[in-house]
N, C-alpha and C positions, 0 to 999 in steps of 0.2 A: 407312558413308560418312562419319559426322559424327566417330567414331575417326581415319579415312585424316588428314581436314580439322585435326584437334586435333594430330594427331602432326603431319603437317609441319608447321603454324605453331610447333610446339614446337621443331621440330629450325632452322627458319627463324632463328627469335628466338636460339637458342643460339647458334648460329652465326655470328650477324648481333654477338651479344655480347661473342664473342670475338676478333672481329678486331682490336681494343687490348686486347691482353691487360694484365691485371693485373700493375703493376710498371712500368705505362708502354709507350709505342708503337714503345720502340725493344728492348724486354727480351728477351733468350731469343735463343739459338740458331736457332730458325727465323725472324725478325727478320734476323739478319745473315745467312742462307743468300738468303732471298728480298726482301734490300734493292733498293730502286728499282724495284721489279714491284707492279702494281694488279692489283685485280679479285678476283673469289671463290676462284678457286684457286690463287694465291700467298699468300692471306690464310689460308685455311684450310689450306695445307698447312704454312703458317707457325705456327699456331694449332697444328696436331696434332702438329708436330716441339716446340713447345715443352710440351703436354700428354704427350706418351709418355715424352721423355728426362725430364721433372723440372727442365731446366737453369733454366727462368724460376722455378719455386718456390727451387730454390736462388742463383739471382741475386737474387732479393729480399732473402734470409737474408743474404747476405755483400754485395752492394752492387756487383756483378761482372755479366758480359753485357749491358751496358745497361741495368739496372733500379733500380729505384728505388721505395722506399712511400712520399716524403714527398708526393706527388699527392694530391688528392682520386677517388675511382672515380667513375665518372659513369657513362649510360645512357642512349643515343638512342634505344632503339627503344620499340614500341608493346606494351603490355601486355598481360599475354594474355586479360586480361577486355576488353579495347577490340577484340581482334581474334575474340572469340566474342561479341560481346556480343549479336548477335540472339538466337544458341543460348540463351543463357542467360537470356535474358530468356522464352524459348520454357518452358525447362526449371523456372523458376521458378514461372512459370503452373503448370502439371503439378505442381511438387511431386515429380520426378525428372527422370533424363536427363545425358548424358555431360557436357554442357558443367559443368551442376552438379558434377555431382561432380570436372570437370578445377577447377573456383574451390576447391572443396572440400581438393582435395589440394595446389594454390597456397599454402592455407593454413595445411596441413599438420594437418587436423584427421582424427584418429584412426577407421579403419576405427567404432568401436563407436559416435562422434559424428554421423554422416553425416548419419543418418536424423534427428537433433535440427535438423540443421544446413539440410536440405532442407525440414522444414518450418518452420524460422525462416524461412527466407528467402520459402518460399510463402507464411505466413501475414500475409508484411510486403509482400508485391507490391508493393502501394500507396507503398509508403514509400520502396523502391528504385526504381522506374518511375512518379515524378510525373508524368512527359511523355513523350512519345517522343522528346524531344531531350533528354533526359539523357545525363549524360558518362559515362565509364568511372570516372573520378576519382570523381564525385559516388554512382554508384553503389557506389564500396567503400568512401567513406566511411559513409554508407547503412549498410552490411553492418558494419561494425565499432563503429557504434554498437548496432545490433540486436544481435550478439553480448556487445557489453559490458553489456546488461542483460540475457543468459540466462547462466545459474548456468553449466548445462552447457558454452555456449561460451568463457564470459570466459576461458578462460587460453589461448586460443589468438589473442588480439588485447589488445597492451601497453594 
């Protein structure tokens, strides 16, 4: 169940992401097919006509279909440690569990790290969960200092 829960918030978030695509809100081929049209399915069918043909990666490169790099990227939605954050605060306790290992691979720490990485973070509960009203924010910051003083984790947090 708690797979089901993690993958759609995954595919939620991605797709919630891509609706301004990169290069700007007007870039790419499916931009100008589905100009003037709201909602999820002109945005994401806008999204995957500019993902499958390539035409927005190459409007960036040459400055053609509406696109543009000189923008800052930006990111409105909610993080995916903010949107497991019970799980993982559940999974932390335990010292395993899906939501752990979905932060885990968020952060791209390597199959053979996991198990260092699972119980850094159980053995530091404390230190990640001061309160029950801790943030998402405050907890990976949390997590990124705990890893920048294990040997094993530091190179997976600048």
């Amino acid at each position: 169940m708690k797979k089901t829960i993690i993958s759609i918030a995954l595919l939620g978030f991605s797709a919630s992401a891509m609706a301004e695509a990169p290069g700007g809100p007007n870039c790419g081929w499916g931009n100008m097919l589905f100009e003037d049209q709201a909602g999820i399915a002109p945005h994401f069918l806008a999204t995957t006509t500019n993902g499958t043909s390539g035409n927005a990666t190459f409007g960036m490169t040459t400055g053609t279909n509406g696109c543009s790099v000189d923008g800052k990227l930006t990111y409105g939605g909610k993080s995916l440690l903010g949107s497991i954050m019970g799980e993982f605060s559940e999974d932390v306790a335990r010292g395993e569990g899906e939501a752990l290992n979905a932060v885990a691979v968020m952060y791209g720490i390597e199959q053979e790290d996991r198990a260092s990485f699972a119980t850094a973070m159980h053995t530091n509960f404390q230190t990640l969960f001061p309160s029950e009203n801790v943030t998402a924010d405050e907890v990976m910051a949390s997590m990124n200092e705990i890893m920048k003083a294990n040997a094993q984790l530091a190179k997976y947090v600048a």
